[in-house]
C-alpha distance (Angstrom), angle and dihedral (degrees) to the residues before:
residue distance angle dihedral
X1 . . .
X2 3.87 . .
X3 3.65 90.0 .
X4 3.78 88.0 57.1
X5 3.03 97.9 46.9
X6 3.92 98.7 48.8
X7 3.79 84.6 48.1
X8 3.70 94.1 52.6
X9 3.91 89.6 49.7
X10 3.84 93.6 50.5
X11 3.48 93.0 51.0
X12 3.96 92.1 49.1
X13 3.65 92.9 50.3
X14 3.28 84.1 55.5
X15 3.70 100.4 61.4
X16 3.82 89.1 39.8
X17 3.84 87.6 61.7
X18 4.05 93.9 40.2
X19 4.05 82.1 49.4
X20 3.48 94.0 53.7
X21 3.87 105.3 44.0
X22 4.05 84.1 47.9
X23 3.53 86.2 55.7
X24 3.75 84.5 44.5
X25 3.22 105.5 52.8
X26 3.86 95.9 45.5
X27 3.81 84.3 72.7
X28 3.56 99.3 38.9
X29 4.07 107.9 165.0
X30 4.14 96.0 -133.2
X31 3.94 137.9 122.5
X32 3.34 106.2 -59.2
X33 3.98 96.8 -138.1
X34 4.10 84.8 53.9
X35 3.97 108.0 136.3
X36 3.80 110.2 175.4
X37 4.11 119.9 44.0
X38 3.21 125.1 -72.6
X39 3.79 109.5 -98.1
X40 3.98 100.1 -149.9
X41 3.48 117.9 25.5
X42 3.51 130.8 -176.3
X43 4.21 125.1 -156.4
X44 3.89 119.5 -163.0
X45 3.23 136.9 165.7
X46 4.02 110.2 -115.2
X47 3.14 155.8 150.3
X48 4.07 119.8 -139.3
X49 3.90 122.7 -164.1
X50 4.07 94.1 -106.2
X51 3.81 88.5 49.7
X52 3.99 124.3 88.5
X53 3.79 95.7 -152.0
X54 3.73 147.3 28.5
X55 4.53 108.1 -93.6
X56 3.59 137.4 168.9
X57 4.09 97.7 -102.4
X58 4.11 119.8 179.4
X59 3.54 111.4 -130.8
X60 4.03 114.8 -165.7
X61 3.72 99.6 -140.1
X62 3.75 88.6 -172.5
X63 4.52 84.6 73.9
X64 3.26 89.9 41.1
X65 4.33 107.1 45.6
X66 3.78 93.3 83.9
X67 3.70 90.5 64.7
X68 3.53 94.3 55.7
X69 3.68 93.5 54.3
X70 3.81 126.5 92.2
X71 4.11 110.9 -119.8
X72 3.56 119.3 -119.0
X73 3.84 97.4 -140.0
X74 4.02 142.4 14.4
X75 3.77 85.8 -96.1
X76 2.93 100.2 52.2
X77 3.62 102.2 49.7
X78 3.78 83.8 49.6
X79 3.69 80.9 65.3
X80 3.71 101.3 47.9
X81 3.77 85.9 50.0
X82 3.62 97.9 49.9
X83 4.31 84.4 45.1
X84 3.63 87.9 56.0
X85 3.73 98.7 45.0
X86 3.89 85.0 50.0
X87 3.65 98.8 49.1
X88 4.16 94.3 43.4
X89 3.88 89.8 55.7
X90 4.01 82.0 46.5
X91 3.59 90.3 55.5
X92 3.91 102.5 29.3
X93 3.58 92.5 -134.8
X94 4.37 132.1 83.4
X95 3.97 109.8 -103.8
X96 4.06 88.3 -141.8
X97 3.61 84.0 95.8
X98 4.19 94.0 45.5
X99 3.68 86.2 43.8
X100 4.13 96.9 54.0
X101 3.93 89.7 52.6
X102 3.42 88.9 51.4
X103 3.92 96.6 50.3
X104 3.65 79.6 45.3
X105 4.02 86.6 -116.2
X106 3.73 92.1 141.7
């Protein structure tokens, strides 16, 4: 009966994950115009200023990797600014706090 009943808990885990990435990846935090998968994605749990509670959110790191980079020149930082600006009225929410989790600040 222990056998069973390790079984049966495995197996519910399991769903409780699968539950919880679909739930995940229904609010996954990427460009909005983005048409094929997201190659590298990244689930955490968090807690972002417009959100009441902590949740398991995707982030696709692969949207998100050129803000995390240094620019090479004034224009291009001009760029990356601009970039960001476009993507946080996108999203309706700053990227500071996307950025930190990726840094692995928070």
């Amino acid at each position: 009966m222990g056998v069973k009943a390790a079984l049966l808990g495995t197996a519910l885990s399991g769903l409780t994950f699968s539950a919880m990435a679909t739930t995940a990846t229904d609010t996954c935090l990427q460009q909005p115009n983005r048409t094929l998968p997201c190659p590298h994605q990244l689930y955490r749990l968090m807690q972002l200023p417009d959100q009441q509670e902590a949740g398991v959110r995707c982030i696709c790191v692969s949207d998100f990797q050129p803000f995390l980079q240094q620019p090479e020149s004034e224009v291009a930082q001009i760029r990356q600014r601009m970039d960001r600006r476009q993507l946080e009225a996108q999203l309706g929410m700053e990227l500071e706090p996307i950025l930190r989790i990726l840094r692995r600040e928070d």
